[in-house]
N, C-alpha and C positions, 0 to 999 in steps of 0.2 A: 485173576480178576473176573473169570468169565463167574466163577461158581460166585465168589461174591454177589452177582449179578443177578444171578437165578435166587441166592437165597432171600435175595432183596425183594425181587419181584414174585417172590412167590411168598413173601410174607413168613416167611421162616426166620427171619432174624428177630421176630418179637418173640416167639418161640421156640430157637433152639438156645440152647447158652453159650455153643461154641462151635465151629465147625474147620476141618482143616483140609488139605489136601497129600497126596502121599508125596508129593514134586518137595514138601517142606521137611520128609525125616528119612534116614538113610533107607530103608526097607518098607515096600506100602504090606498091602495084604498077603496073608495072613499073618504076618507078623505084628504085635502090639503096638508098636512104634507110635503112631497117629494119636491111642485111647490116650498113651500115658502122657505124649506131647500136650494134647488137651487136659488134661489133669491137671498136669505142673500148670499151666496159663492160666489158667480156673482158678488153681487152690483148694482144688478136690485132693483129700488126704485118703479117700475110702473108695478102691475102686468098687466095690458090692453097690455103691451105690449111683452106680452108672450105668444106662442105660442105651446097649450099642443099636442101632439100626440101619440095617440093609436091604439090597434086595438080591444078594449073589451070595453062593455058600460062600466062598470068600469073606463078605462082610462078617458072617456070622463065624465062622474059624476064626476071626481076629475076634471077636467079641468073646469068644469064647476063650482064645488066648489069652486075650489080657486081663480077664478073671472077670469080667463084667457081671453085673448082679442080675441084669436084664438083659436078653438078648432076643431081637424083634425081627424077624421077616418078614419085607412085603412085598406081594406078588408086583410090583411095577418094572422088576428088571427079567430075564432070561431065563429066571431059576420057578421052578415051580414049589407049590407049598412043601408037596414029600422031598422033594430035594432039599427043601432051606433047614423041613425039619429032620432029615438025615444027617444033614449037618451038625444039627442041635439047637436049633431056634428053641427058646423056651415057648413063642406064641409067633402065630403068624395070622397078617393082617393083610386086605384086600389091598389098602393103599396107606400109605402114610399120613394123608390128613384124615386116616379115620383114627387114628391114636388119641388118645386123651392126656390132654395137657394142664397144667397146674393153671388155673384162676388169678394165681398171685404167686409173687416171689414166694420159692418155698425156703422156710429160716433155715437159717446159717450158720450150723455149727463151727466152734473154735475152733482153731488148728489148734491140735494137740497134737505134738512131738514127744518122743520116747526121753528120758533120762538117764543121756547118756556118763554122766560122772561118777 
């Protein structure tokens, strides 16, 4: 409840889509666990087009684990830029609300599943 709480009052739940905790899937970082758990709840079919962000090489190993299209570090946690991008950050940012965010729902591609028969 606490992060619920944060993401409330920090006005993140108008703009994230989804957020979890690792206390909710067997293994947290660096393991995928968390991206894919948000995925399936989403009904995101395409990890490429998911967009992980953190601010510990940790976050970014899992981002980078779980095949993320985008992977963001920002200086708000422990880790500094050269370390986040040692890790592999694709881009690293001062802070989190300097990101840019979509204006409007962005459209919604159909789930499309393989054919299996």
């Amino acid at each position: 409840h606490i992060q619920e709480g944060l993401v409330k009052r920090l006005g993140f739940d108008k703009v994230v889509d989804g957020y979890i905790s690792s206390y909710q899937v067997a293994e947290g970082r660096p393991y995928p666990y968390m991206v894919h758990q948000l995925m399936e709840r989403l009904r995101i079919e395409n990890v490429r087009r998911v967009c992980k962000v953190g601010d510990s090489c940790r976050d970014v190993e899992e981002g980078l684990n779980a095949g993320c299209g985008l992977v963001v570090g920002v200086l708000s946690g422990a880790d500094s830029k050269e370390a986040l991008m040692a890790a592999g950050a694709h881009v690293v940012a001062n802070c989190v609300t300097d990101l840019p965010v979509p204006r409007g729902p962005v459209r919604q591609a159909k789930l499309r599943l393989p054919d299996l028969s």
